[in-house]
C-alpha positions, 0 to 999 in steps of 0.5 A: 360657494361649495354648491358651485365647485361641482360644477366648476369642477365638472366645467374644468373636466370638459374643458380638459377634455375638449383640449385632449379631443382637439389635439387628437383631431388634428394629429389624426389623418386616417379618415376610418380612426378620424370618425371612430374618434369623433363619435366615441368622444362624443358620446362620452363627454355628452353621456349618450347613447348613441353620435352620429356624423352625416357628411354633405354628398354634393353630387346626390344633394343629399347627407350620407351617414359616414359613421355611427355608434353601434352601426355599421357604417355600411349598412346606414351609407345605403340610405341617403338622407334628403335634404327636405323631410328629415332633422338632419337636413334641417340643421343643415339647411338652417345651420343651426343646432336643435334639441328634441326631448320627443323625436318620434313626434316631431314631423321632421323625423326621418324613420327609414332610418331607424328602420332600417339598423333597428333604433328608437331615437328619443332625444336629440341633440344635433349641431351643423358642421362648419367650414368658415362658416359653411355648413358641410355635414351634421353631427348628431346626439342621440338619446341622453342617459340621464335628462335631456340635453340643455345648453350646455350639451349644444355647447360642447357638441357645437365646440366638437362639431367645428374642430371634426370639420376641419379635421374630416376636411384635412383627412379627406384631402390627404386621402385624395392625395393618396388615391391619387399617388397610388393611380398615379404609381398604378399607371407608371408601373403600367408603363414600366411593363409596356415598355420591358414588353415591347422592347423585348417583343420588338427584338427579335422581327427586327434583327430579321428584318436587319439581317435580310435587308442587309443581305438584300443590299449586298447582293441585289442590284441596281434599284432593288439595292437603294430599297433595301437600304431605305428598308435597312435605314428604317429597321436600325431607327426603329433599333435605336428607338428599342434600345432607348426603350430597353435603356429607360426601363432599366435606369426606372428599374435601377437594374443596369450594371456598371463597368467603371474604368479611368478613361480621358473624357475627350475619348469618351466625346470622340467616341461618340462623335464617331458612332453619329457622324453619318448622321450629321454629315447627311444633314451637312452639319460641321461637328467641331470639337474644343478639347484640350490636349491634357487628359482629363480622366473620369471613372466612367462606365465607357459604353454607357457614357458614350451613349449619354452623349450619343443621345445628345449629339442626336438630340442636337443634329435634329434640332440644328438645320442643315448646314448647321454647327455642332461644338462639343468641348470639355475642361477641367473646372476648378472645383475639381470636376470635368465639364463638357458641353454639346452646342448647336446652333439649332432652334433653341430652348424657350426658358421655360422648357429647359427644366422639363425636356428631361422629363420621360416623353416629354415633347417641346412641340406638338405631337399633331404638329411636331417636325422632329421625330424621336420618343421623347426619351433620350434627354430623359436617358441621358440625365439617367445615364449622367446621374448614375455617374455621380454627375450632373447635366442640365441646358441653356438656351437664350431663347428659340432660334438661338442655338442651345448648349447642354452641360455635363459636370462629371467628377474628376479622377484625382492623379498625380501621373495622368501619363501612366493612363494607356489608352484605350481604358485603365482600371 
């Protein structure tokens, strides 16, 4: 009996160990560490020399050394190990483990390898590593301290070798993910800067063209005048798409200033109303309002408020056909907040879309097909504009051909005289 305590005791140690190695496995996410880890164990709990982790590369059909003890990892990726003529891919292809006490005579030995970093392999001990059972790299012993490596050695190995695979799988995929976070953040800081350039860039040809197309219509007779008018037209569209440009780049940004007052929402809607109402009444649209009389006041900024809803009575004159109906109203919620609406009984929302239309140059329809112009931005501008409030918007539709109704609930300015408010603004 007291010649088998060594052992247990021996048993009792890896057994301890193996339980410290998994817990490691699966709190480490950086793939670098991951590896270190694994062959640093390794060759701890298996007194050899040397481990070594070769990963399946699908693409070259081949095991790629994805690190080693005493190697640098660099140096062993330059040289694929095949599938066929090597150990490595023997145990990989068979999946299963083998143990060498002469490597240099068995025929399998691939030597390009220890040519290459300058190490005799002796012994070896070699394990597939699994995912469910799929094979997805190789983890290598390599020359044992003392003896050659027996059952017991497959063993522990075999037990590390199952639990590195999940863990290098998991690694990998948030590595992924991360690449795939920082092109996707690569690519919007890109965007960020095209759209501060070119608005900036944009500005100045256009107040040109403004300023002599102006003049040309003003002074030019005629047919020459109705030119100048189109030219005009079309620069002040082309401003408008600017300034949306210059408006979401600073909300990105979280540089746009805000100058609050106390001012009646109702003001707020009117106001908006009156800088689009040549708009609609070009397209025959009856713009109609639901306001009550009492006052409901918001801390608002005034002029960027007033653009939220520009930006939506646009969106809802050129969703609505000619001829149209557009309702914009306001009431005083319960809760204590102000709720407001834009209704058109234009061509409606699919349920689908009613979420991702405040997306930045989002597009309902097909930009090789589409009839209405714009960006894509306004509605992604406005919720913006709404939520630098402290406020909320979102729309509702029962469907294309039956109109949609977007909704903004803004915090109510809590007064006991809304009288004393003088028009136009308070502090």
């Amino acid at each position: 009996m007291s010649e088998q305590k060594p052992e247990l005791r021996q048993m009792a140690e890896q057994m301890a160990r193996l339980v410290e190695v998994s817990v490691t496995l699966n709190s480490t996410l950086n793939l670098d560490e991951l590896l270190q880890f694994i062959i640093r164990t390794a060759a701890e709990i298996l007194d050899c020399q040397a481990v070594s982790i070769l990963l399946h590369d699908e693409k070259k059909n081949s095991l790629v050394f994805a690190a080693a003890t005493g190697s640098d990892p660099k140096r062993l990726a330059e040289i694929p190990v095949p599938l066929d003529g090597s150990l490595a891919g023997f145990i990989f292809r068979k999946n299963q483990a083998i143990v060498l006490s002469d490597v240099q005579s068995d025929p399998r030995h691939y030597g390009m390898v220890s040519k290459h970093v300058a190490f005799e392999v002796k012994t070896l001990l070699g394990v597939p590593m699994r995912i469910k059972d799929r094979p997805t790299g190789v983890l290598e012993a390599l020359n044992k301290q003392d003896g050659t490596f027996d059952e017991s050695d497959v063993d522990l190995l075999s037990v590390i070798a199952s639990q590195a695979a999940v863990a290098i799988h998991n690694a990998r995929l948030v590595k992924a993910l991360q690449d795939a976070y920082d092109d996707l953040r690569a690519a919007d800081q890109l965007k960020t800067n095209f759209l501060a350039l070119a608005s900036h860039e944009l500005r100045t040809p256009l107040g040109i063209i403004i300023g002599y197309a102006s003049f040309l219509q003003e002074e030019s007779p005629g047919e020459l005048s109705d030119h100048a008018r189109q030219v005009l037209n079309a620069a002040m569209q082309m401003r408008s798409l600017v300034d949306s440009m210059t408006n979401l780049n600073m909300l990105r940004a979280k540089e746009m200033v805000m100058h609050r007052l106390v001012v009646p929402i109702q003001q707020v809607l009117r106001s908006a109303h009156t800088e689009i109402k040549p708009l609609a009444e070009a397209r025959n649209q009856q713009v109609v309002f639901d306001l009550p009389e009492q006052p409901l006041p918001v801390k608002c900024d005034p002029q960027k408020l007033t653009s939220a809803f520009v930006n939506l009575l646009d969106n809802a004159i050129r969703f609505t056909p000619e001829g149209g109906r557009i309702t914009m109203g306001a009431s005083l919620q319960a809760g204590g907040a102000v709720l407001s609406w834009v209704q058109d009984t234009g061509v409606g929302i699919e349920r689908g879309e009613l979420q991702k239309i405040f997306r930045e140059f989002y597009q309902v329809e097909p930009h090789t097909t589409r009839r209405h112009a714009g960006l894509g931005v306004g509605l992604s501008i406005t919720q913006g504009l709404i939520e630098a409030h402290a406020g909320k918007i979102w729309a509702e539709s029962d469907g294309p051909g039956k109109g949609a109704t977007f909704k903004v609930l803004l915090p109510v300015i809590a007064t006991s005289n809304l009288a004393q408010m003088t028009p136009p603004f308070i502090e």
